[in-house]
Every structure is written in C-alpha cells, then in structure tokens.
C-alpha positions as CSV (number, residue, x, y, z in Angstrom):
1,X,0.0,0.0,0.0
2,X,1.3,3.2,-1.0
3,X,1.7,6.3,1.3
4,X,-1.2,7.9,-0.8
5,X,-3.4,5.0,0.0
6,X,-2.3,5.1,3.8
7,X,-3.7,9.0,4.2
8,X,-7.0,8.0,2.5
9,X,-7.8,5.4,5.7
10,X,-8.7,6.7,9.2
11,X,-8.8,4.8,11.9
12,X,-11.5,3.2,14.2
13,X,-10.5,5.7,16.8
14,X,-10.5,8.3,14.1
15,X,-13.5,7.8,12.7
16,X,-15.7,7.1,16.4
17,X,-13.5,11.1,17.1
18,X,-15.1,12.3,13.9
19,X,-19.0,11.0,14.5
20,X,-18.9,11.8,17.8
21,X,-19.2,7.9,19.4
22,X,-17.2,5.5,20.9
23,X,-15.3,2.4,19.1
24,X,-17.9,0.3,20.7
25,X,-20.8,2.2,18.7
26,X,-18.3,2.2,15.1
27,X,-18.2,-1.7,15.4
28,X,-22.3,-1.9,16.0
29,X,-22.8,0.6,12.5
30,X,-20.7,-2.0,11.0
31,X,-22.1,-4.7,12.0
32,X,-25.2,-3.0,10.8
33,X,-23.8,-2.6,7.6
34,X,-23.9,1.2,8.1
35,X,-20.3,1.9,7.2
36,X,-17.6,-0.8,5.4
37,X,-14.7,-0.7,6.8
38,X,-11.4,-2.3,5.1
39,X,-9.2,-5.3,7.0
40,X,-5.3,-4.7,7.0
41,X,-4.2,-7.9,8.5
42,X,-5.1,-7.7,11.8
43,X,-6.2,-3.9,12.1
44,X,-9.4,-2.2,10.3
45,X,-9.2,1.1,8.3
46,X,-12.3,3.4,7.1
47,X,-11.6,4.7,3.9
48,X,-11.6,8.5,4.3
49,X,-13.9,9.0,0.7
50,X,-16.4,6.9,2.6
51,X,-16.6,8.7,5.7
52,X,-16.6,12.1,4.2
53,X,-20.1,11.1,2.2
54,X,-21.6,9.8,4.7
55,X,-20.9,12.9,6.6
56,X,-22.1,15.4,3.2
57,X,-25.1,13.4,2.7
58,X,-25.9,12.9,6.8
59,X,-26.2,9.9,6.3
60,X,-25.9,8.7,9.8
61,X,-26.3,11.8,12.6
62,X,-25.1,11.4,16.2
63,X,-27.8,11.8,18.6
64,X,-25.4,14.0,20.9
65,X,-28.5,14.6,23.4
66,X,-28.7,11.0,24.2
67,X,-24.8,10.9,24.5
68,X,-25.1,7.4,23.9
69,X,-23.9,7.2,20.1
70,X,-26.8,6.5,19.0
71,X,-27.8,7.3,15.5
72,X,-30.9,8.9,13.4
73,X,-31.8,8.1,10.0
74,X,-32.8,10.7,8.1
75,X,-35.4,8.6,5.9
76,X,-32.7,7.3,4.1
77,X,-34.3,3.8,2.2
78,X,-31.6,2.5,1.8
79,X,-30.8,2.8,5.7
80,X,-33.6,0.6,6.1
C-alpha cells in the first residue's frame, strides 16, 4: 500500500472522534452494515472517501442529546 493509499484510511478511533461515538458504537454501524470498513491484517481502516459522504449526505447523525452514540436516519431507504 502506498503512502497515498495510507492518508486516505482513518482509523476506528479516528472515525468514532469524527461522528462523535465510541469504538464500541463504530463496530455496532458496522455490523449493521452502516459503514464498510477495510481489514489490513489484523487492524481495520475506514476509507476516508467513505466517511466524508456519509458525513455530506448525513447519512448517519449522532444523537449528541442521548450521548449514547446513538444514531438517526434521516429517511434514508436505503438505511432501512
């Protein structure tokens, strides 16, 4: 993987900093299929691209008032 390629992934850590959440609440979007993160032998990497859509197109909101990571659609079908 190039250097290039390296500066487009973020981190678990970076991304749950970004939305607002904890790693706990990344891993259940996931699992959700909410965001597709990218294995790197043992370590998982959020392509940057991804995470910068999802935020332009709000995609997936933080409920900050809960302060419990949860999230909001907002009436996205394809959210479910």
């Amino acid at each position: 993987m190039s250097t290039d390629d390296k500066r487009d992934m973020l981190t678990a850590k970076e991304v749950a900093m970004i939305f607002d959440v904890t790693v706990r609440t990344l891993r259940r979007w996931t699992a959700r299929g909410w965001l597709h993160p990218m294995r790197m032998g043992v370590r998982i990497r959020f392509r940057r691209e991804e995470i910068s859509r999802c935020l332009d197109r709000g995609q997936i909101e933080c409920n900050r008032l809960s302060g419990q990571g949860d999230i909001e659609q907002n009436h996205d079908p394809m959210m479910g």
